[in-house]
C-alpha distance (Angstrom), angle and dihedral (degrees) to the residues before:
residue distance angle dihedral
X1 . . .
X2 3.80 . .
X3 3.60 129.6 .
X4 3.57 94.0 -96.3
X5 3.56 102.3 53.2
X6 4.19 84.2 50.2
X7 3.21 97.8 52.5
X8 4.31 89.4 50.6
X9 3.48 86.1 53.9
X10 3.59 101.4 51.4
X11 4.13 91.3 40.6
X12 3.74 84.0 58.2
X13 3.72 94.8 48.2
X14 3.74 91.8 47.9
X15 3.96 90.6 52.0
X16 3.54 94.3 45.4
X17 3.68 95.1 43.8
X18 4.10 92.1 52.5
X19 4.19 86.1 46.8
X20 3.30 92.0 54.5
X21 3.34 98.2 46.5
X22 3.74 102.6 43.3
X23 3.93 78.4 58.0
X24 3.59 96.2 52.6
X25 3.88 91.3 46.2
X26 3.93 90.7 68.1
X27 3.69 92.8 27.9
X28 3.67 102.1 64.7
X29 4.03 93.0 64.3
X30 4.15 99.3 71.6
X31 3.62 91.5 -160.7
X32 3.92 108.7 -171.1
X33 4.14 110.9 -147.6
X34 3.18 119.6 -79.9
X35 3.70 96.6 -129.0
X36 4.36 127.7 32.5
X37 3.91 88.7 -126.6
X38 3.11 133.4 88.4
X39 3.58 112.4 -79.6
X40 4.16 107.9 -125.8
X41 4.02 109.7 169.0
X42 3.18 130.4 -128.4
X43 3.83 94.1 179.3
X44 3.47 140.9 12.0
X45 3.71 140.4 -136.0
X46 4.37 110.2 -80.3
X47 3.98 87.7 5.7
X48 4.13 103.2 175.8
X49 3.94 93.3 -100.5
X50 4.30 125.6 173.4
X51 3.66 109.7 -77.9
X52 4.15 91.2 -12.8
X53 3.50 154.1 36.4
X54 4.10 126.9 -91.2
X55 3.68 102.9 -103.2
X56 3.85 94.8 -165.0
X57 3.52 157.3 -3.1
X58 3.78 127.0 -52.2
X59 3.66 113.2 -153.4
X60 3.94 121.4 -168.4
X61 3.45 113.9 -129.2
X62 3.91 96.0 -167.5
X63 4.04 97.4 -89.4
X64 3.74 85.1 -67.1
X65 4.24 132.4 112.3
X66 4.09 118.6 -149.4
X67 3.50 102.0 58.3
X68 3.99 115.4 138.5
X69 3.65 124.2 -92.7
X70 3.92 118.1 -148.5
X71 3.62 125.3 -160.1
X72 3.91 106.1 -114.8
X73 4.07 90.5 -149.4
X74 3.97 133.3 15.0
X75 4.22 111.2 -100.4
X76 3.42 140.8 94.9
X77 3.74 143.0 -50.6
X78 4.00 108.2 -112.8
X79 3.55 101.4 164.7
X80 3.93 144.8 37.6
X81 3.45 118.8 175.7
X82 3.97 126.9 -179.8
X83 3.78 118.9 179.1
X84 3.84 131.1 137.9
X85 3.63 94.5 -122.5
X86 3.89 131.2 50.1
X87 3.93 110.9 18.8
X88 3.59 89.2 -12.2
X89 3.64 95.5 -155.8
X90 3.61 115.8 21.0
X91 3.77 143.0 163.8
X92 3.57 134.6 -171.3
X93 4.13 133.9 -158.5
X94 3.81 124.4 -144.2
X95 3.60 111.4 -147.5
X96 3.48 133.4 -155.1
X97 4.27 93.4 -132.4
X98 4.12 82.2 68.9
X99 4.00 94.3 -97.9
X100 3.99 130.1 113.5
X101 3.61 114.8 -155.3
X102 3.68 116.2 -158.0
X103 3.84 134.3 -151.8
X104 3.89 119.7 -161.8
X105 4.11 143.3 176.9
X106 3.99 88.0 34.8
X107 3.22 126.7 164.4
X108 3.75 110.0 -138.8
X109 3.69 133.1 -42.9
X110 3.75 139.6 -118.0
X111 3.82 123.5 -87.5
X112 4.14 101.2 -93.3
X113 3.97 87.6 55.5
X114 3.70 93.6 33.8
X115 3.67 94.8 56.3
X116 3.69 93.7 51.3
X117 4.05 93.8 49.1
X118 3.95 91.5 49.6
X119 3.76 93.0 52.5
X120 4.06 93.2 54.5
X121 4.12 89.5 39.2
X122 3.77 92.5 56.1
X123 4.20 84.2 37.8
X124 3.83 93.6 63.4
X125 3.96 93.8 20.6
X126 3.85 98.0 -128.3
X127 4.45 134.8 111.4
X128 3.32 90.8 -143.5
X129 3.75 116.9 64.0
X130 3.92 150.1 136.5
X131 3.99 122.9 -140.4
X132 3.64 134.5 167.4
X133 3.28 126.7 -149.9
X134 3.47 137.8 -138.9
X135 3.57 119.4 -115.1
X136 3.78 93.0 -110.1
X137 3.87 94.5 47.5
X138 3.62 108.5 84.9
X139 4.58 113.0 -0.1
X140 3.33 106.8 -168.8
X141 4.06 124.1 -158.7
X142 3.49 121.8 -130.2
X143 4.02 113.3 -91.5
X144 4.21 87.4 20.9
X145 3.51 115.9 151.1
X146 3.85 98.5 -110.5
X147 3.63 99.3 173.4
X148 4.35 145.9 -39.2
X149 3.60 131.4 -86.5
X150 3.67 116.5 -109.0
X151 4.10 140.8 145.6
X152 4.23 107.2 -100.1
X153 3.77 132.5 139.6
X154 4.09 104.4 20.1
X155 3.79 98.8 -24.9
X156 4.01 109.3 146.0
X157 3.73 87.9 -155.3
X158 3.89 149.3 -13.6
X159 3.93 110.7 -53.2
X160 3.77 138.5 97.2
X161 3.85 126.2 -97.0
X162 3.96 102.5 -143.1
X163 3.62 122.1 -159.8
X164 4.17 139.3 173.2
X165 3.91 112.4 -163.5
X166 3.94 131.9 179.8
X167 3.41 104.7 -108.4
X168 4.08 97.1 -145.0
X169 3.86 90.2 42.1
X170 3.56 104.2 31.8
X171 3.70 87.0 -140.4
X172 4.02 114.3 152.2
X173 3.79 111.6 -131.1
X174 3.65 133.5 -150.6
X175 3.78 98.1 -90.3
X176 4.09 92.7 -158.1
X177 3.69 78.0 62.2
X178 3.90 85.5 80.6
X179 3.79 110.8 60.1
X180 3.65 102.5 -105.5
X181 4.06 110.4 160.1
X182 4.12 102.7 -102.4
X183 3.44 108.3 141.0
X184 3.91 113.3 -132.1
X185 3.58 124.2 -179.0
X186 3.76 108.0 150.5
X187 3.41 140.7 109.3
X188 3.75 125.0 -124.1
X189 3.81 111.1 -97.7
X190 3.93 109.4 -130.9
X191 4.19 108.5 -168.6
X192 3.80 101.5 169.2
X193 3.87 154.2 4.9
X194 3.86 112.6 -134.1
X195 4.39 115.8 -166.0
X196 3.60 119.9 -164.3
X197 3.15 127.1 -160.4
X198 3.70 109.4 -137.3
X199 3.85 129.8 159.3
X200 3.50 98.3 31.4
X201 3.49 89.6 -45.1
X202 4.21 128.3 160.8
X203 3.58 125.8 -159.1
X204 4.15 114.6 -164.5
X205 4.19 82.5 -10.4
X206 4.08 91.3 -62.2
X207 3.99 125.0 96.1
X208 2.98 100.7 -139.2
X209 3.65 129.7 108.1
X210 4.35 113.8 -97.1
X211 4.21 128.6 -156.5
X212 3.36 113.0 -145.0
X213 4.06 113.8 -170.7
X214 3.84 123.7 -138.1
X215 3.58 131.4 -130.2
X216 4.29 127.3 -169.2
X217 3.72 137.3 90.2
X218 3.74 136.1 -125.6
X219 3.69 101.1 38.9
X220 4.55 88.7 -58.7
X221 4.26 107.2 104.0
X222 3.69 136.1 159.3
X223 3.91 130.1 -175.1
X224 3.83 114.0 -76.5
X225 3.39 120.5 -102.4
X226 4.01 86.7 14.9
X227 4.22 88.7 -110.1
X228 4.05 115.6 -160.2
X229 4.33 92.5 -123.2
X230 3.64 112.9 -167.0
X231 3.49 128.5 -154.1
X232 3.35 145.7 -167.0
X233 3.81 139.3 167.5
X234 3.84 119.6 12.9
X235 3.21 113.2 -17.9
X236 4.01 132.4 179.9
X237 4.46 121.9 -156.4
X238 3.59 116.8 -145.8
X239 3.81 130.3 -165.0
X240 3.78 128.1 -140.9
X241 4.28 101.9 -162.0
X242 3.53 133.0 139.2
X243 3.97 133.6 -174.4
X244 3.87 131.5 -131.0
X245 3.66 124.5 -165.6
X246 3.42 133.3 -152.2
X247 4.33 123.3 -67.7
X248 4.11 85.5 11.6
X249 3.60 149.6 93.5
X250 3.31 106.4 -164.0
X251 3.99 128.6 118.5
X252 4.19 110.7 -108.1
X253 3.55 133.1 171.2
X254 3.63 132.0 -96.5
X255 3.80 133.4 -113.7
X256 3.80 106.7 -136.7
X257 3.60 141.7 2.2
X258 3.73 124.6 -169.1
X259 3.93 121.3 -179.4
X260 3.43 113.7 -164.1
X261 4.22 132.4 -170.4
X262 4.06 119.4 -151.7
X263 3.63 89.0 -10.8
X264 3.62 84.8 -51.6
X265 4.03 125.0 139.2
X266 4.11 108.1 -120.3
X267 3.54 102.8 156.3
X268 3.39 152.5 7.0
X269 4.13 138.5 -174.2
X270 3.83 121.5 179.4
X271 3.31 125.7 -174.2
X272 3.67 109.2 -144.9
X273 3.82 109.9 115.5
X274 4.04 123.4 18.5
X275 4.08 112.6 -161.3
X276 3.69 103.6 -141.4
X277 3.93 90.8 -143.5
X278 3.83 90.4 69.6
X279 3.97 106.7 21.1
X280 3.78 86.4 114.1
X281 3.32 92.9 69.3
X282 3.53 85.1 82.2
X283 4.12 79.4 101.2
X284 3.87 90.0 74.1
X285 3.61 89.1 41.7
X286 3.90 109.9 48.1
X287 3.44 123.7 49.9
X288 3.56 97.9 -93.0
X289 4.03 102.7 -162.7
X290 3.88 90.6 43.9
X291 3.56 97.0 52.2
X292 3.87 92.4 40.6
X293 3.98 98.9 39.9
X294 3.88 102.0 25.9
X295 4.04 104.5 25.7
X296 3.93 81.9 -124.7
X297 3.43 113.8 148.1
X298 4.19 108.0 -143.9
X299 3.68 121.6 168.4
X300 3.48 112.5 -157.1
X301 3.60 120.3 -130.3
X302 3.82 105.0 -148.8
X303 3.64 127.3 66.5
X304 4.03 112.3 -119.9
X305 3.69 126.5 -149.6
X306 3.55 100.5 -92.6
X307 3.87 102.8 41.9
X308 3.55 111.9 115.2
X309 4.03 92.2 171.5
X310 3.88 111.2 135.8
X311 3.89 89.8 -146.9
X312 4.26 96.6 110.0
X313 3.46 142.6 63.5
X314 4.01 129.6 155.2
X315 3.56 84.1 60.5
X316 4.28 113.5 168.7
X317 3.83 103.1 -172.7
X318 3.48 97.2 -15.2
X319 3.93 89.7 -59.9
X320 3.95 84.5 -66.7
X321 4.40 109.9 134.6
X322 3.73 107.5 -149.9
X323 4.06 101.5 167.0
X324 4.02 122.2 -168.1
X325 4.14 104.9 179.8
X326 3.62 99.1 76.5
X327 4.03 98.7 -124.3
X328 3.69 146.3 116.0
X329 3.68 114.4 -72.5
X330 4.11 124.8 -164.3
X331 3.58 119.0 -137.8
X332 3.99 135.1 -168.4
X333 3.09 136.4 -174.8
X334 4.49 117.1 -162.9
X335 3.56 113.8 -163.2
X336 3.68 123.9 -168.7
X337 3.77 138.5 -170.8
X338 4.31 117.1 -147.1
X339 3.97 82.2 -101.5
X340 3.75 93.8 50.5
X341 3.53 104.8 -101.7
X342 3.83 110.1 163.9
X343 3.50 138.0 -148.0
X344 3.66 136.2 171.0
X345 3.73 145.0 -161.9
X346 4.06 132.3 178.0
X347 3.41 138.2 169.8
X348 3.75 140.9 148.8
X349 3.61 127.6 -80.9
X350 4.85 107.1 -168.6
X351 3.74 101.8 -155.0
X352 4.14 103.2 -139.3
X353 3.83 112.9 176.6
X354 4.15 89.4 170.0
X355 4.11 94.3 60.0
X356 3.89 127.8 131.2
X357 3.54 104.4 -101.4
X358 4.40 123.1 -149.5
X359 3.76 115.1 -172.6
X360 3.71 105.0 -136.7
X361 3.64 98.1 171.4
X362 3.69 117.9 106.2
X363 4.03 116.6 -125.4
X364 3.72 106.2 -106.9
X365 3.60 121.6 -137.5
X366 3.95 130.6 -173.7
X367 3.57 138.7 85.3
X368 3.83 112.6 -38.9
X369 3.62 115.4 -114.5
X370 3.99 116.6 -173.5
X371 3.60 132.2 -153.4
X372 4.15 91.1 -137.4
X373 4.16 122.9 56.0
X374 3.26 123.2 14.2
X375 3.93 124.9 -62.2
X376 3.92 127.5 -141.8
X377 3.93 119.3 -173.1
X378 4.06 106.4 -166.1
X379 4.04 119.8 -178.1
X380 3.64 121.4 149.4
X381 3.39 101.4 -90.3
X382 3.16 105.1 23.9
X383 4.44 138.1 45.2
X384 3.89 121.9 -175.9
X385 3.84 112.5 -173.1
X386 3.82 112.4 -161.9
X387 4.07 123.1 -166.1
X388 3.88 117.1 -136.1
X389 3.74 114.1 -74.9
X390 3.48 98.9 20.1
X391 3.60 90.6 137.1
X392 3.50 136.0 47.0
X393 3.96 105.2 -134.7
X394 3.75 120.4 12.7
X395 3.62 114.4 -93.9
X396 4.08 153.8 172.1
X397 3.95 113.7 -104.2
X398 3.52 107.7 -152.6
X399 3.95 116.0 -145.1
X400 3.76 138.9 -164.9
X401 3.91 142.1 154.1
X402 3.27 132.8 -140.2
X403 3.43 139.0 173.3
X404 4.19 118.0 -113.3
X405 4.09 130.7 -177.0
X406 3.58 118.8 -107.0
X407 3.66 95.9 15.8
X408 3.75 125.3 116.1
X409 3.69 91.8 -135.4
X410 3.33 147.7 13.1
X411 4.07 126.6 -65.0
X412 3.29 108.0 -94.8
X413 4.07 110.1 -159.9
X414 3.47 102.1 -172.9
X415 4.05 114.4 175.6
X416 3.54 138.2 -41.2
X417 3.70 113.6 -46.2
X418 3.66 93.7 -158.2
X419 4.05 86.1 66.7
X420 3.73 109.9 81.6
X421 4.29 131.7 -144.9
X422 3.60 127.3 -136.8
X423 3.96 97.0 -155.1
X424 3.94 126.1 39.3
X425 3.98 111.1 -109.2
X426 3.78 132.4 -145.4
X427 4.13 111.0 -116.6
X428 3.80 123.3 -174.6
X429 4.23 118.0 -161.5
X430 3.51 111.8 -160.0
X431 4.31 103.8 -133.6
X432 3.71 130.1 -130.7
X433 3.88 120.1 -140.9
X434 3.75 109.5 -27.3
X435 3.79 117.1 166.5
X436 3.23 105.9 -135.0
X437 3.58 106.3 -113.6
X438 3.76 83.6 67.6
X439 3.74 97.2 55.8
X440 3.80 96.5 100.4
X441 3.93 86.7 47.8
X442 4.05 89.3 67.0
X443 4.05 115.3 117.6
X444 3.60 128.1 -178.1
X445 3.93 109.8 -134.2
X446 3.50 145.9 -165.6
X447 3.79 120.0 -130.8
X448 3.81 117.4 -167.3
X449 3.84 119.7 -125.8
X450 4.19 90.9 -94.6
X451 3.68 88.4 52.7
X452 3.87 91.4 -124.6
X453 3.49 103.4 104.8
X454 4.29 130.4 60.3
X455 3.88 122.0 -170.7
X456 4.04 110.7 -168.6
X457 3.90 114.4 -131.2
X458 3.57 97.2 171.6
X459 3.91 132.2 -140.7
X460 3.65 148.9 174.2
X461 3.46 129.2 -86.5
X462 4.02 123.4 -133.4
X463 3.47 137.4 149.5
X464 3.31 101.7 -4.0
X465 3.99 91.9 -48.9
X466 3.78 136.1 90.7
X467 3.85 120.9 -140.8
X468 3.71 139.2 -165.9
X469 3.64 148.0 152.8
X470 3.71 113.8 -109.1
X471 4.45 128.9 167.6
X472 3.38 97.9 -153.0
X473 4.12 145.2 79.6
X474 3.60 118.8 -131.6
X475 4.08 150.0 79.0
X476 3.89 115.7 -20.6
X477 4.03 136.4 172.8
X478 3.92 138.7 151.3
X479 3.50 119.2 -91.1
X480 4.20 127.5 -171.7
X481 3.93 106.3 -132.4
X482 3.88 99.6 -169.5
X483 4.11 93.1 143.9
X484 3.34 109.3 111.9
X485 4.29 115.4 -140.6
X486 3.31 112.3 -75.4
X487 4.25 114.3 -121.1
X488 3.85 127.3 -159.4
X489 3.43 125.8 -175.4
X490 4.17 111.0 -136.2
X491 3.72 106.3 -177.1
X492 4.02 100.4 -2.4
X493 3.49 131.7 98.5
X494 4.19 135.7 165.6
X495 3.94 103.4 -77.8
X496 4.14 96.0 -1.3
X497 3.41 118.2 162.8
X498 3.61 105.7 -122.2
X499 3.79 104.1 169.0
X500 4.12 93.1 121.4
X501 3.83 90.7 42.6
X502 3.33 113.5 114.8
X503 3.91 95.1 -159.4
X504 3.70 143.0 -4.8
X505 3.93 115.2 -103.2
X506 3.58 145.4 -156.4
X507 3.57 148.1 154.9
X508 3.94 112.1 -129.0
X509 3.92 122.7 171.8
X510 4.07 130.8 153.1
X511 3.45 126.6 -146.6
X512 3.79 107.4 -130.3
X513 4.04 122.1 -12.7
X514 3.68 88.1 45.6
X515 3.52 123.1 -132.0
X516 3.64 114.3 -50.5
X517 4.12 107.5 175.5
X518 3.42 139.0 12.2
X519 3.92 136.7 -179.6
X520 4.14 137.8 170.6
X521 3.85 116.4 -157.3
X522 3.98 121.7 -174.8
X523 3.66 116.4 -159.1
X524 4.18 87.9 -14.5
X525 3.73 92.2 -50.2
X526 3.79 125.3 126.5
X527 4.08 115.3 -118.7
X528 3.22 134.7 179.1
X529 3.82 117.1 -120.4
X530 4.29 122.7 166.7
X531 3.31 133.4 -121.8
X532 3.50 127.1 -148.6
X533 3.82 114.8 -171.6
X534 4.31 95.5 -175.0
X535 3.78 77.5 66.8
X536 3.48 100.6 26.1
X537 3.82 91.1 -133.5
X538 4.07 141.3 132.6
X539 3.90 121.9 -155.5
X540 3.90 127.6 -176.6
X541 3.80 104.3 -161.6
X542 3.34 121.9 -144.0
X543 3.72 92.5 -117.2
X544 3.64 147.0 171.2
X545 3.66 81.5 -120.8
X546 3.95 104.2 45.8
X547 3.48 82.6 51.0
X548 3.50 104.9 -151.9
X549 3.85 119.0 176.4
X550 3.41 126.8 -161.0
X551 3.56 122.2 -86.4
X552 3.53 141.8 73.7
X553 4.37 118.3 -37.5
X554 3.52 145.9 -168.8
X555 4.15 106.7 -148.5
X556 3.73 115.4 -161.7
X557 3.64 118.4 -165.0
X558 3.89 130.7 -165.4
X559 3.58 126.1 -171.6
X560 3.80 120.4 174.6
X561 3.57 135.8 -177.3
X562 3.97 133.7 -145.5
X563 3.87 98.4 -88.9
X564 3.90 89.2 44.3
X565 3.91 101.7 -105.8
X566 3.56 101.0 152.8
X567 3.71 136.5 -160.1
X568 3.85 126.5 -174.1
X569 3.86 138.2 -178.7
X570 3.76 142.4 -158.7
X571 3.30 134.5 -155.9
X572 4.03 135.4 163.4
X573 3.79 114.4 -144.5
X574 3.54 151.0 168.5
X575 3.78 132.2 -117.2
């Protein structure tokens, strides 16, 4: 046997050998579902989302909350988490194969878990809470009903977000990775090519970046109108694709991408484990204006400077093309679903180095903002202090004042919103005429672009200035929050009967800072009530664990909002 023929045979052993055992690295887990319906998704595994990646799986569950939750695995309950934003209420299961499996927008849970959460709530005195369990606390057997589906934190409807995470890293993994039964059949959907022109790069003589739409059926396209592009300069290819699964219309990511030049591998992204400590990097990744602006979803198919995703390997350059010779280059693009669903698209990029070129770029102008050191922005009203690598691609800030009614300050319009930030930044507003007693009032705000809407972000007032930390271009002023929340009694009244209620209602809202804290006590005692800001309401149930005999009451209820404008009520009652 020559050396040739050897070294086929041991290429092929190697390949099969790291097949087989990527396979057997998900295999060995024999997860059961996590629900006994069918599972229809919502959303997919590394789904293009704002400012990150999807981390899981969302399952439909019909439009409807309270259906039950299995544990996929036997273990233990590590985590409970209950917040009104995010995945609201949450748990998560340690494993002994070395996964956590995590369960999220629930509803409520059954009594064993219950029980344990209620103790700690009425411990620290709060709703909204995090614990962790020991490992002894709460065991759980695999296929236990470990809680009900439901629509908390910033669900847009009933359904559960799935997830499967290494328990040393923490890393979420591709859940279709692990054999569940959803049925996927379809091919990724490819709608358009996107060129960039990049290190002095020029695409048809312009720099300026150029769509090109797609044509073809069953998973084989090409670019409309087959157009001769030519290129010169760096250059970076990006891909506008999204996947459908089975019993579902709704957009979801895909699995791999692979571009390749002259039959020749350039890059690669996979999307089989997202680290949670850089998933917003998606920013440098996506196409952040066509996702934002157009609801397109385009991944890019270079790696930027600061990109520390790792999604890629078989990287040439980066991914960037910058050709020299003046010919006809082939390009491909393979695009894969996690069941192997393929899709292609070529076309022909002609290399011209000798082309009329038309700068089509405007100049920028503003304040120069760098990816590397540290960045300070200083006008007199107004400082912005930036950390290194806040931004993915060095750019100009633009920056202007103006003054705006019922502000504290001036408007602050402080670069291009549409431009995102990795790393939150410190930002000082100089104030205009508070009396002091309203000092501690002072809020820095967001105001859209139409002026109509204002998002609170907080701050601290000193000096004469207010200062925050925001993660985010855009319009910004002082505002003076001095309204207190306001409080609306639903189904109480002073000396109501109440004994067929099955809760205590009211309506409680604020009109700026937001609502910050909020607390019930009967006859002096502590209970725990829940708030529910989609529908701006707070109930105290009448519950084994509130406790509430029967018997005449005095109710005291205390809402408070971020700057610490309170409002309270009383009322005596009967249960």
């Amino acid at each position: 046997m020559n050396f040739n023929n050897r070294f086929l045979i041991v290429a092929v052993c190697l390949l099969t050998f790291q097949q087989y055992y990527t396979q057997v690295e998900y295999d060995k887990t024999d997860f059961v579902a996590p629900m006994h319906i069918p599972l229809i998704l919502a959303g997919n595994f590394a789904e293009l989302r704002s400012n990150h990646f999807h981390t899981g799986l969302d399952i439909k569950t019909k439009g409807s909350e309270g259906y039950r939750i299995y544990a996929v695995d036997s273990g233990y309950v590590s985590r409970i988490n209950i917040s009104h934003w995010g995945y609201g209420k949450a748990i998560y299961v340690t494993h002994p194969n070395g996964y956590t499996s995590v369960y999220a927008h629930l509803s409520r849970f059954p009594e064993k878990i219950e029980k344990y959460l209620r103790k700690k709530q009425f411990e620290k005195e709060t709703e909204t809470i995090t614990v962790y369990p020991d490992s002894s606390d709460l065991l759980v057997s695999k296929e236990e009903i470990i809680a009900y589906s439901g629509n908390s934190g910033s669900s847009g409807g009933p359904h559960l977000h799935f997830e499967i995470r290494e328990t040393e890293t923490e890393k979420a993994v591709n859940p279709l990775l692990f054999g569940f039964d959803i049925k996927d059949d379809i091919r990724p959907t490819v709608s358009n090519i996107k060129i960039y022109p990049l290190d002095k790069g020029f695409i048809n003589g312009k720099n300026s970046a150029k769509v090109y739409p797609t044509t073809g059926s069953i998973g084989e396209y090409r670019l409309k109108d087959n157009p001769v592009i030519e290129v010169d300069g760096e250059i970076g290819l990006g891909v506008h694709t999204i996947d459908k699964l089975n019993g579902a219309g709704n957009k979801c990511g895909i699995y791999t991408i692979e571009l390749f030049v002259d039959d020749s591998l350039v890059f690669r992204q996979t999307m089989e484990k997202i680290d949670f400590f850089t998933n917003r990097y998606i920013n440098a990744h996506k196409d952040y204006n066509e996702y934002h602006n157009k609801n397109r979803s385009f991944h890019k198919s270079y790696v930027s400077e600061n990109n520390r995703l790792e999604l890629y390997d078989g990287l040439k350059n980066k991914g960037k093309l910058n050709f020299k010779d003046d010919t006809i280059h082939q390009v491909k693009y393979l695009i894969k679903d996690t069941y192997g669903n393929t899709s292609t698209v070529k076309f022909k990029l002609k290399s011209n180095t000798k082309m009329t070129r038309t700068i089509t770029q405007p100049q920028l102008v503003g304040d120069t903002i760098l990816m590397t050191g540290d960045v300070a922005i200083e006008k007199e009203g107004f400082k912005a202090y930036l950390p290194e690598n806040s931004v993915y691609n060095n750019l100009r800030a633009k920056y202007k004042e103006e003054e705006m009614s019922k502000t504290a300050s001036g408007l602050h319009q402080f670069g291009d919103s549409k431009i995102p930030i990795q790393h939150y930044f410190i930002m000082k507003i100089k104030t205009q005429n508070i009396a002091k007693n309203m000092e501690n009032k002072a809020v820095i705000v967001s105001i859209s672009n139409d002026k109509r809407k204002v998002y609170a972000k907080g701050g601290e007032y000193k000096n004469g200035w207010v200062e925050t930390k925001v993660r985010a271009f855009g319009n910004y002023a002082v505002k003076i929050d001095s309204v207190a929340p306001a409080v609306t009694a639903i189904n109480i009244s002073e000396g109501k009967n109440l004994s067929s209620a099955k809760n205590i209602q009211f309506k409680i809202s604020d009109n700026l800072s937001g609502i910050e804290k909020y607390d019930a006590f009967i006859d002096g005692r502590w209970v725990l009530g829940r708030y529910a800001p989609k529908r701006a309401t707070y109930t105290i149930p009448f519950d084994a664990y509130n406790n509430i005999s029967k018997g005449k009451h005095l109710l005291k209820v205390v809402v408070t909002d971020e700057r610490e404008n309170e409002t309270m009520k009383e009322y005596n009652f009967m249960r």
